[in-house]
N, C-alpha and C positions, 0 to 999 in steps of 0.2 A: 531835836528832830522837828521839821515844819508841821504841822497839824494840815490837817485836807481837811473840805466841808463834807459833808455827804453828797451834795447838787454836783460838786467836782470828780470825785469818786464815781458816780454813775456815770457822768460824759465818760470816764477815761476806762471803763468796762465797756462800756456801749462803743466807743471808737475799736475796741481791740476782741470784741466777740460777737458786737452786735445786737439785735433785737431781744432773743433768747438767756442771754448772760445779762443783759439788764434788768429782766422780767424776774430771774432767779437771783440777782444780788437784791434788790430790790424786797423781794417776797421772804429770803434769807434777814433783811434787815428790818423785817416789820409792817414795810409801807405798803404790803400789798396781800389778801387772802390769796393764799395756797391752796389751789384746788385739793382733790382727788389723787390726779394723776399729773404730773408738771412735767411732765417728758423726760425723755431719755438723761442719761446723766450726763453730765457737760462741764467731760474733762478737757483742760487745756491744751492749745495744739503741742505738738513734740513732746506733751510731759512723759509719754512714755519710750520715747527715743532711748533705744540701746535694752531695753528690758523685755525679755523673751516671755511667750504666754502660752504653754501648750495646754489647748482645747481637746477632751475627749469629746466627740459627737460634732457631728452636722445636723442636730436638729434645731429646732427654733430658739432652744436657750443660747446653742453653741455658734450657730452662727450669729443673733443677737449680740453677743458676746465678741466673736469678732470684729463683726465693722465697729461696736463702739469704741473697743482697745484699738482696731486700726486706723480710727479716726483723729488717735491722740498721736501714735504714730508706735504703739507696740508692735514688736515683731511676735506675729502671731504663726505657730502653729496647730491647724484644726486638722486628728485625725479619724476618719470616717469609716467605721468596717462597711459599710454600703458602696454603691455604685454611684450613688446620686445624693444629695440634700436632701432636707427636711427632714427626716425619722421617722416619724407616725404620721408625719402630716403628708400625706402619700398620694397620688391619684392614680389610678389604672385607664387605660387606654387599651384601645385595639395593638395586640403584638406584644403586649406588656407580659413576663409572669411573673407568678407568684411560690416563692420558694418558702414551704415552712420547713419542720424540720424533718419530716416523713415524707412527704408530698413537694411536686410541683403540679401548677395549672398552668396554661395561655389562656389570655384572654382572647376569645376568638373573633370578636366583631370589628367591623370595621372600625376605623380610625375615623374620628370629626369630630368640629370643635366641640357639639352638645353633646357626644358619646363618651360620656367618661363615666368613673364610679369613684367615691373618694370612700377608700376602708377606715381611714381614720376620721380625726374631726373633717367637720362639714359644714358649719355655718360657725358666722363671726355675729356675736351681739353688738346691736350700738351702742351699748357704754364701755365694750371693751376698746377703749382710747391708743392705748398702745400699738394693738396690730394695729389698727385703723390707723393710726399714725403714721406707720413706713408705708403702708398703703398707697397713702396721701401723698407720703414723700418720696416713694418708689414707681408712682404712677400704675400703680397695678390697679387694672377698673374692675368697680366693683359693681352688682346688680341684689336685687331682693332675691331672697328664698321664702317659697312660701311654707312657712313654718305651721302655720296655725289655718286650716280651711273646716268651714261649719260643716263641706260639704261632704266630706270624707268620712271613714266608717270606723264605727265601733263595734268589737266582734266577740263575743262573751259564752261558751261552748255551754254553759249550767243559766243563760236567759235569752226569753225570747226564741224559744228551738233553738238553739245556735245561731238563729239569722241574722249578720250584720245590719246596724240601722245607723242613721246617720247621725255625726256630731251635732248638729244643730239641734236636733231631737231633744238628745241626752241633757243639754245642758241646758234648752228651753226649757225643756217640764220639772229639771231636777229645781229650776230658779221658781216655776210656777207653785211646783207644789208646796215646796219653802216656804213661800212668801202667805202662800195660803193658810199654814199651818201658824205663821205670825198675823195675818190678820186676824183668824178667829182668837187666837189667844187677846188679842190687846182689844175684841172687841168685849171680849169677855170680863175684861177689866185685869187680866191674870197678872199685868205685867206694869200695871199702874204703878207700882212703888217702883217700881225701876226705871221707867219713862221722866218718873217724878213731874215735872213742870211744861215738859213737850208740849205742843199743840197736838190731840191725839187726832184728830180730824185730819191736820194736815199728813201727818204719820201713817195713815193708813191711807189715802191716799197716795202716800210715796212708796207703798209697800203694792199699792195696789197695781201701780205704772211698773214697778220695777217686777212683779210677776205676771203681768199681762192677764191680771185675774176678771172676772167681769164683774160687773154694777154690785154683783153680789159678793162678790169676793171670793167665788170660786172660779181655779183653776180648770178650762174645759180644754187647754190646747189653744193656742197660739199661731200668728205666721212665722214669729222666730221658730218655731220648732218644727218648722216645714208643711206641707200638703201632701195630703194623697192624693188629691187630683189637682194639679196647679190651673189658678186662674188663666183664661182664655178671652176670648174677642164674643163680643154678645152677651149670651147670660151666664157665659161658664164662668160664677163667682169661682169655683174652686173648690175643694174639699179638706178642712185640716183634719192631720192627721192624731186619729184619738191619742192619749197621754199616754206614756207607757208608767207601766204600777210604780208609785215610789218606795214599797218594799225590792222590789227586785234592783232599784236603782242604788239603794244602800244597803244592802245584806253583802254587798262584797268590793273592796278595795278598790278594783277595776275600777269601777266607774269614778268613784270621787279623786284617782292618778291621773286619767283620764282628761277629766271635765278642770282639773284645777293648770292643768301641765303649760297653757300654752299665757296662761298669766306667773309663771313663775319670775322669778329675777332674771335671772342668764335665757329664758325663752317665748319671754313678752316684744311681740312686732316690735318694731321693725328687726329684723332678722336679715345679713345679708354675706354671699359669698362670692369669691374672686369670678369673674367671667373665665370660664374656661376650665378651671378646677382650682381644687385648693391648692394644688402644690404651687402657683403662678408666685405665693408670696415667698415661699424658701428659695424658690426660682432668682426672685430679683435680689434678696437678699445672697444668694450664692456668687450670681453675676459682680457682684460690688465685691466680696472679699476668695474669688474663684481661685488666685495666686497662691492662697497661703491654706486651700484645704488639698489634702493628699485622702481619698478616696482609695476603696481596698486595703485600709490600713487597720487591722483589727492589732487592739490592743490587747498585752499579755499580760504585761507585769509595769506595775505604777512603785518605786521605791523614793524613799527619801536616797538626799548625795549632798554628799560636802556640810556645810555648817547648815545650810537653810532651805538648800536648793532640792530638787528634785528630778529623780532620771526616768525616763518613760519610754519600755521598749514595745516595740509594734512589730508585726507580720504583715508581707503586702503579699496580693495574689501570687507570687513566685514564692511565698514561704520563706522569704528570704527579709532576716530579723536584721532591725535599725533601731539604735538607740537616740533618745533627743532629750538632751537635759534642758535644764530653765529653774528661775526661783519662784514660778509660780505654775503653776498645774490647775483647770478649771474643768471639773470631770462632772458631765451634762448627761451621763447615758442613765438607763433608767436605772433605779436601786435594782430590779431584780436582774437588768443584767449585769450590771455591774460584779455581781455576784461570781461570777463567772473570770473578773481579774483578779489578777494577784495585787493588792493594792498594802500598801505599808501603812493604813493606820494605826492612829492610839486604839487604846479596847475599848474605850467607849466610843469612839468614834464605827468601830466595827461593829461592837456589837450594833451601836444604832442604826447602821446602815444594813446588815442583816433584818432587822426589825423591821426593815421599813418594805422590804426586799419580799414578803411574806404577803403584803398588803395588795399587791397589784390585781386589777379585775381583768378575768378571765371573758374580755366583749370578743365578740364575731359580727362578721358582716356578713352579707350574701347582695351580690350584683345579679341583674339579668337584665338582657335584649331583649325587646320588644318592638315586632316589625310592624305593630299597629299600636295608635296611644288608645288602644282600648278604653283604659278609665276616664280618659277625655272622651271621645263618641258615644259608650254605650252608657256613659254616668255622672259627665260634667263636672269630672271634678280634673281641677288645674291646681295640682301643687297640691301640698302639706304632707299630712300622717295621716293613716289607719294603723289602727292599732287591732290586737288578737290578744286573746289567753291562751293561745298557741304562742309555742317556744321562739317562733320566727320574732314575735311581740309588735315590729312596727312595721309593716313599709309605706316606704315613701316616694312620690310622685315626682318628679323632675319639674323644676320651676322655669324653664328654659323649652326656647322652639317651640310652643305653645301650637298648636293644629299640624304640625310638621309631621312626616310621615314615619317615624320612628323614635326610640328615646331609650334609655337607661334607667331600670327600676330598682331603688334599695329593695331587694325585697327580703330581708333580716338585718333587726339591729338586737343584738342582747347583752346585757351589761349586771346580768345576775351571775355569782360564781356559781349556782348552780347549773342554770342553764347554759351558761359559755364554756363548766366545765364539759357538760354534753355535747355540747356542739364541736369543740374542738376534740372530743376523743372521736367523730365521726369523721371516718375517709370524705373528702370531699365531693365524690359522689352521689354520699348518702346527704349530707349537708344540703345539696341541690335537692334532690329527691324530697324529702323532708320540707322544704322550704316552697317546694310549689303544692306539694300536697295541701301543707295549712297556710297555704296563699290561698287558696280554693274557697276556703273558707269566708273569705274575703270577698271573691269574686271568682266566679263558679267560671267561669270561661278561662280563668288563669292557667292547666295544662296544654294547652291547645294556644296560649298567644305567647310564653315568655318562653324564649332559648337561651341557649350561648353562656351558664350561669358562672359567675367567678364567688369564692370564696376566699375570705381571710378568717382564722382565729389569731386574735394576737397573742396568744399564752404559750403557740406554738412558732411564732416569728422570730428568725435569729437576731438576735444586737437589739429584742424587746421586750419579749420573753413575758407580754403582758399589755396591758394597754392603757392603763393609768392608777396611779398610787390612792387608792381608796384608805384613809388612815384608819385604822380602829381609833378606839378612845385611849385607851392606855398607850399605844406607839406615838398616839399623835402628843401625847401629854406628856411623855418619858422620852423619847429616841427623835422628834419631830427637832425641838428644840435645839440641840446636840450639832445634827446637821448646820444647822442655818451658821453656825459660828466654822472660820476655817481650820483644818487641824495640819499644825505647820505649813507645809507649800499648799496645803491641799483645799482648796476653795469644790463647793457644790451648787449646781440651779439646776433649776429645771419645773418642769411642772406640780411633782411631787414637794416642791420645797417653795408652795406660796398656797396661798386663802384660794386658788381659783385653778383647785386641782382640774385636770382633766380636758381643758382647755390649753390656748396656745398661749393665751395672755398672760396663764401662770408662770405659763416656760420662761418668756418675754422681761416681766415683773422681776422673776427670780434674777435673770440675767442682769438686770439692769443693777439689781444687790448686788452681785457679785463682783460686776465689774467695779463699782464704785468702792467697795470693797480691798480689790485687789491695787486700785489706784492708790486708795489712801495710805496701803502699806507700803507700795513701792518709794509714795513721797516721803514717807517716816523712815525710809534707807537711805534716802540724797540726803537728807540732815545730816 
């Protein structure tokens, strides 16, 4: 057999896949660092001509999963017990409802492009590479969210009277007084053996800058930490506003979740989401593989058939049951609904997916209308989070139409099973009611300016039954593992089954495993 160079090998990938297949044989053969993320997986064209794929779910792993098996040339079936694409990844509009399992709402406001509400996720981090990717490659435009504003409120019922005061405050003075409590120590010498060989002049110094402390090294309050009377034209130097106690700023969790939140990993700026809502990207990814999803097809029973294969029967809105076999089956819905089919696992594969099925958080949302952008006019604040030790815990500001005469307010996010367990045992009535009471909190004018409120729990959502797989320790250690490997036909993704629970990138990630997955056993059959 003739020998090939390597220089000759990459022409003859590069002529037959292009830029992408050179970059991955190339990285596969040493010559190059492998990122992070190296994109999607980059199966050959027609390798999967003639091999059937039926997809439970249209949400983000399951359509993922589509185009990339349709791109090789699987015949794909995705079936979807929804009406629409995406899963969780959801948006509401004017006319839109919402069905849990007790209740129906409409949303009652007008329809436009900035009036929407997203129940599920809602912003995209810029290292998550992937969605941004089909983005990119989907041309779906994207704009900032403002995640992080100083100017927004923090509202604590046991400090400060209950009176909301502002982020930039909190996290001035918590840095001031900090900083203060390390300059006296290192001037004191306390901390000499530890410094060891430091320049300590310069050190204090840099303690000094970084807490805004003065000549003396005490802490009096800052412009980072705002005014009580802002500077003016003439003599109005301004007035800063005195420090708030640093006992009350640390005696309770609140604040250091608070003050630490918007430099975490997954929600340090830049922070950004689809123009128009989130659902834009399940949208474009639906449009590309639309032929091969059948919609109102809830799934009943998943068995194994014949030596390898596997038969998968569904209900479509007529109640009227079809069967559709294939030798690979890729089942994307969440574990806890999933819970709900008849599925032909090994035991351990059950049991581990009961296990997992346990794990999901009980989040709610709460939307509302507002025919004035109040918190813009009467408080300058454009975009981010306020937060409460009220159950509502966040709302949030719409980063979009900015002085425009109306907008869309989160005004509840909750993502503690106790409080979501609350929230979702309340008629959606009370959920509103409740939600503008300790908005108020917030912003004392809040009964009087927000209408029209829509709520979701997702612990009460059909085909959810929850809203994303929080693993304990032991599931994650014992039943986690189980999953990721396929049992006979039966492949799993989704968000629950990658490092970036909770997210759509997890969904995305897991899919990309699976499909690659399900490719390399299909070509271990052509042998």
């Amino acid at each position: 057999m003739k020998s090939i160079t390597r220089r000759k090998l990459i022409n003859l990938v590069g002529k037959a896949g292009g830029y992408t297949a050179v970059y991955n044989t190339m990285a596969a053969m040493g010559l190059l660092p492998v990122p992070a993320y190296a994109g999607p997986p980059q199966l050959a064209p027609e390798s999967g001509r003639g091999v059937r794929v039926v997809i439970l779910g249209a949400g983000m792993a399951g359509l993922t999963a589509a185009y990339e098996l349709g791109k090789a040339g699987y015949e794909c079936v995705v079936l979807e017990a929804r009406n629409r694409p995406g899963g969780r990844a959801w948006t509401l509009r004017g006319g839109d409802r919402v069905e849990e399992t007790d209740s129906v709402q409409t949303v009652e406001w007008d329809r436009g492009e900035h009036l929407y509400f997203n129940p599920g996720p809602a912003r995209l981090p810029q290292h998550h590479a992937a969605i941004l990717g089909y983005c990119r490659a989907f041309g779906v435009p994207l704009e900032v969210i403002v995640n992080d504003n100083r100017n927004a409120l923090l509202q604590h019922d046991l400090a400060f009277d209950g009176k909301p005061v502002r982020q930039r405050q909190v996290r001035g003075d918590i840095a001031g007084h900090l900083a203060e409590l390390l300059a006296k120590a290192l001037d004191k010498g306390a901390l000499d053996e530890t410094i060891g060989d430091l320049d300590k002049e310069k050190l204090l110094a840099f303690v000094r800058g970084f807490g805004a402390l003065g000549k003396d090294f005490v802490y009096r309050g800052s412009p980072r930490a705002g005014y009580e009377v802002l500077p003016g034209a003439g003599l109005e130097f301004g007035t800063l506003r005195s420090p708030l106690a640093l006992k009350t700023l640390t005696q309770s969790p609140f604040w250091q979740l608070t003050a630490s939140f918007p430099d975490g990993f997954t929600q340090a700026a830049t922070m950004l989401q689809p123009v128009g809502g989130m659902d834009r990207i399940a949208a474009a990814f639906a449009q590309r593989v639309e032929s091969v999803i059948k919609y109102n097809a809830v799934v009943t029973r998943v068995a194994r058939a014949g030596e390898s294969g596997a038969r998968v029967v569904y209900r479509d809105r007529n109640a009227t049951e079809t069967a559709v076999e294939a030798p690979f089956v890729l089942i994307t819905l969440p574990l806890s609904a999933l819970r709900r089919v008849q599925v032909d696992f090994s035991p351990p594969y059950q049991a581990a997916a009961a296990a997992g099925a346990n794990d999901y958080m009980s989040s709610g949302k709460v939307g509302f209308y507002a025919a004035r952008r109040f918190w813009e006019e009467d408080e300058q604040i454009y975009g981010g989070i306020s937060w409460t030790t009220q159950d509502i815990t966040q709302v949030w500001y719409p980063s979009t139409n900015f002085h425009g005469h109306d907008g869309i307010l989160l005004g509840a996010y909750t993502w503690t099973h106790q409080i979501g367990e609350r929230f979702a045992a309340q008629p959606p009535a009370e959920r509103l009611r409740r939600a503008i009471e300790q908005g108020a909190k917030l912003h004392p004018q809040y009964p009087t300016e927000v209408a029209h409120g829509i709520s979701v729990a997702w612990s009460k959502m059909p085909f959810s039954d929850g809203a994303w797989c929080e693993w304990s320790e032991e599931n994650r250690r014992n039943a986690y593992p189980v999953l990721l490997e396929p049992d006979g036909p039966f492949f799993l993704a989704g968000e629950h089954l990658s490092n970036v629970p909770a997210w759509q990138e997890g969904a995305i990630l897991s899919a990309h495993k699976a499909v690659t997955a399900i490719a390399e056993r299909a070509a271990a059959r052509k042998i």
